[in-house]
N, C-alpha and C positions, 0 to 999 in steps of 0.2 A: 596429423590432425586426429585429435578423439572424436571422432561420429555415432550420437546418438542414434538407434535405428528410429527409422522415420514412424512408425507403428506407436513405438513408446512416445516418440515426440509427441503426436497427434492425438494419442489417449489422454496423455497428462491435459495437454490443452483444452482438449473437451471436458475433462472431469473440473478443473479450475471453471472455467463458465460455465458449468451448468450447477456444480454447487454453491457460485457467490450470485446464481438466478435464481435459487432455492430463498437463500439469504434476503433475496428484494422479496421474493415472494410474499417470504413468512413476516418480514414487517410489513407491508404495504397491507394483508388480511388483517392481520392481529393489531385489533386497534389500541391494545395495551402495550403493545409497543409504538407506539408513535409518542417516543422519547426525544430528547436532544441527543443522546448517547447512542440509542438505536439509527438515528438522521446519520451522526457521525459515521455507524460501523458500517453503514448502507453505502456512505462516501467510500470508503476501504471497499468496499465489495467492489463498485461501480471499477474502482482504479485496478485492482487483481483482475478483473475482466478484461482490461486494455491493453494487461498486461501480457497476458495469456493470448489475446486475440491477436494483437503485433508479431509477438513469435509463430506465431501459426502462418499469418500469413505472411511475413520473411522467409518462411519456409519454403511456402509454396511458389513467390518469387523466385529464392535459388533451383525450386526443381524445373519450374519453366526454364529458367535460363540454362540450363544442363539441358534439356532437352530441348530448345535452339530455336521456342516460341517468341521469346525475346530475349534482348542484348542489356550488355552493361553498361553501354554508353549512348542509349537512347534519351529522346526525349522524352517520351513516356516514361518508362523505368525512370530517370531522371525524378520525374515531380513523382512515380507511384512512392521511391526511394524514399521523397523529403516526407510524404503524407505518413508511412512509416516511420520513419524519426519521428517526427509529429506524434505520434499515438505513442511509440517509449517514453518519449519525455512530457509529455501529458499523466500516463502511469506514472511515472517514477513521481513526478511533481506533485500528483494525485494523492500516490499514497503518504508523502512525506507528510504533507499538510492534513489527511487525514490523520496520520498517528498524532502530530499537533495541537489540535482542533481534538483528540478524544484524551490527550494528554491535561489539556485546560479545565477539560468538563469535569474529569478523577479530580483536580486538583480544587475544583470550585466546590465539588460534593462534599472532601472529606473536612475542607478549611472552613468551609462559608456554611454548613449543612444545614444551617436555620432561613439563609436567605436564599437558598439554590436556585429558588424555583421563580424568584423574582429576577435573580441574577440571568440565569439561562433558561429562556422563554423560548418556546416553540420555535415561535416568528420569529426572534434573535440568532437562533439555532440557524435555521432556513436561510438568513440574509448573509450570516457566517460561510456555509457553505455555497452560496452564489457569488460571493466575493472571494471566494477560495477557488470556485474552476474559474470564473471569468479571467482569473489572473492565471491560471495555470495554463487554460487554451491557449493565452496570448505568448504567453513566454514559451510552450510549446512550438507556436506558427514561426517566432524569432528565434529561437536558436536554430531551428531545423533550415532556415532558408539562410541563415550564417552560421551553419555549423563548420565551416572548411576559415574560420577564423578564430586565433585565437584569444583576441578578446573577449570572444561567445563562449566555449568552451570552459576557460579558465574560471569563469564566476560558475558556469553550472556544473564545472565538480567539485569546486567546492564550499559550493550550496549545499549537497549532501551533507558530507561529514559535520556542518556548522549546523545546519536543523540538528541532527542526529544527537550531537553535542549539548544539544539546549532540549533538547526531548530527554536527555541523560540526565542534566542537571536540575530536569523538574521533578523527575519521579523518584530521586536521588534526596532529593528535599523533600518529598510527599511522609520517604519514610523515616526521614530524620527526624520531623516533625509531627507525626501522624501518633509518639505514644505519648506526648506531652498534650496533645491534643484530646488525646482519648481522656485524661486523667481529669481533664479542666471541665468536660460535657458529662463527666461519670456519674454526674446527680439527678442529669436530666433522662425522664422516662423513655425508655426505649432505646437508649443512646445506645446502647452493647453492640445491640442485634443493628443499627446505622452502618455503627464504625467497623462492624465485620462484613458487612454489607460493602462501602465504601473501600476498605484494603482488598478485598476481595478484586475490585473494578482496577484499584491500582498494580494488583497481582496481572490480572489479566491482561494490562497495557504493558507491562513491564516483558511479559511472552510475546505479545506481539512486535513491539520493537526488537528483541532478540533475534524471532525468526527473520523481520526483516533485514537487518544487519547481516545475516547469514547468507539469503537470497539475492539479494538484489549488491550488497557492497564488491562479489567479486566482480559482475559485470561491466560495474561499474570502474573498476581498477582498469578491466580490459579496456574501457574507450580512452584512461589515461595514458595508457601504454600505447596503444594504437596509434595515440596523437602524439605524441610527444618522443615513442623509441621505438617508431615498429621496424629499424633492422637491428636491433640490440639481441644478441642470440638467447638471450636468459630472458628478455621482454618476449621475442615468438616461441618458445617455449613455454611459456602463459597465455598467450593467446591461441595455442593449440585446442586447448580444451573452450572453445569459445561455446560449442553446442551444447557441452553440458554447463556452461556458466547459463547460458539462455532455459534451458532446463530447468534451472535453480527458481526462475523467477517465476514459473509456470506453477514449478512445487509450493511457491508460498502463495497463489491462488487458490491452490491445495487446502491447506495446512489453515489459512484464515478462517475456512466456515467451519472445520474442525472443533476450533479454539474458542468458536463464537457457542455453538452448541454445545461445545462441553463447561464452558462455563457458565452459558446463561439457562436456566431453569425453565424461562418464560419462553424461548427459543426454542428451546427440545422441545419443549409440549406442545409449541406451533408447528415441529417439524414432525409430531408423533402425526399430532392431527391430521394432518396435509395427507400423509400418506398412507392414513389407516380413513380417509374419506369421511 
């Protein structure tokens, strides 16, 4: 087993929540952020926190259970178990549908840029993301209480890679499409500084899908292997490194407010502000 020391485990997870807390922060003050785009990356933040708080406290479950506060085959442990699945697959579900839902908004700005604002509406934004966790709690609570079945299992791994694929093929199309578009708007006043404006937003979705792909897909390899070949010696040879695959998913807690402040303008100066008072 590769064992993360538990110091780094527990700094990465603090630093992941307290900078995607920074992140709610600085929208929720900055009323110039109260965007559909900013609602979006606030949903990202909310899901990197669930993400980073899960492995935290799985952690701290196996150190109890190592030091013999509690068992593996309790009833407690039991439901504390499922309430943790519960909160991974809420994250995961979280952020998919975040990247989603910020993938549509890039794709409605650069396509639609004369109607956007009629298109994606505050309130439209808000009712998007309530109908995006209410479904994701729910499918969280159901697979976690059948997860030891594999009809539950099978749709939700490969739910991942089929979001993933279709989050691929939109912003795949954003830029196939984005310099015939520029060429059709090049008359209209201001259009340059939109459409650089606009690629910019589709740059910045296109990073964030990457790091997620990076973070979260080998975890997610692990629960395939887990379930379907965990005595295949080249399948636990992969599942050795389980603390750093759970690590991974902390770092793109990390890495997300990062991406958000170095690409947004309006963000740094929210976050200069905050912490110059």
């Amino acid at each position: 087993q590769v064992v993360v020391p538990e110091e780094v485990f527990f700094t990465v997870a603090a630093a992941g929540i307290l900078e995607n807390l920074l992140v709610l922060i600085a929208v929720i003050r900055n009323k110039n952020l109260h965007l559909p785009m900013y609602f979006f990356i606030c949903s990202l933040a909310i899901s990197d926190m669930l993400g980073s708080l899960y492995k935290t406290l799985e952690n701290i479950f196996i150190i109890l259970c190592k030091m013999g506060y509690l068992t593996h085959r309790g009833d407690f442990e039991k439901k504390l178990d499922d309430a943790m699945d519960s909160m991974f697959i809420l994250s995961l579900l979280g952020s998919i549908f975040s990247l989603l839902a910020i993938a549509a908004d890039r794709y409605i700005t650069i396509f639609y840029a004369l109607r956007y604002h009629s298109i994606m509406t505050l309130r439209r934004a808000l009712v998007i993301l309530a109908v995006v966790w209410t479904f994701c709690a729910g499918s969280s609570i159901a697979i976690a209480l059948f997860s030891y079945e594999a009809a539950t299992v099978i749709p939700f791994t490969i739910l991942f890679p089929l979001m993933m694929f279709f989050i691929l093929c939109l912003y795949i199309h954003m830029f196939l499409l984005a310099r015939s578009h520029a060429k059709k708007i090049a008359s209209l006043p201001t259009s340059t500084v939109h459409q650089r404006t606009n690629m910019k937003g589709a740059i910045t979705l296109t990073i964030f899908l990457g790091v997620f792909l990076c973070c979260w897909a080998p975890f997610v390899l692990h629960i395939l292997l887990a379930r379907f070949c965990p005595h295949n010696p080249y399948c636990a040879c992969y599942m050795s490194i389980f603390h750093v695959n759970g690590t991974l998913i902390m770092c793109n807690a990390i890495i997300d407010p990062m991406i958000f402040a170095f690409r947004s303008p309006e963000l740094r100066s929210t976050f200069k502000r905050m912490f110059c008072c």
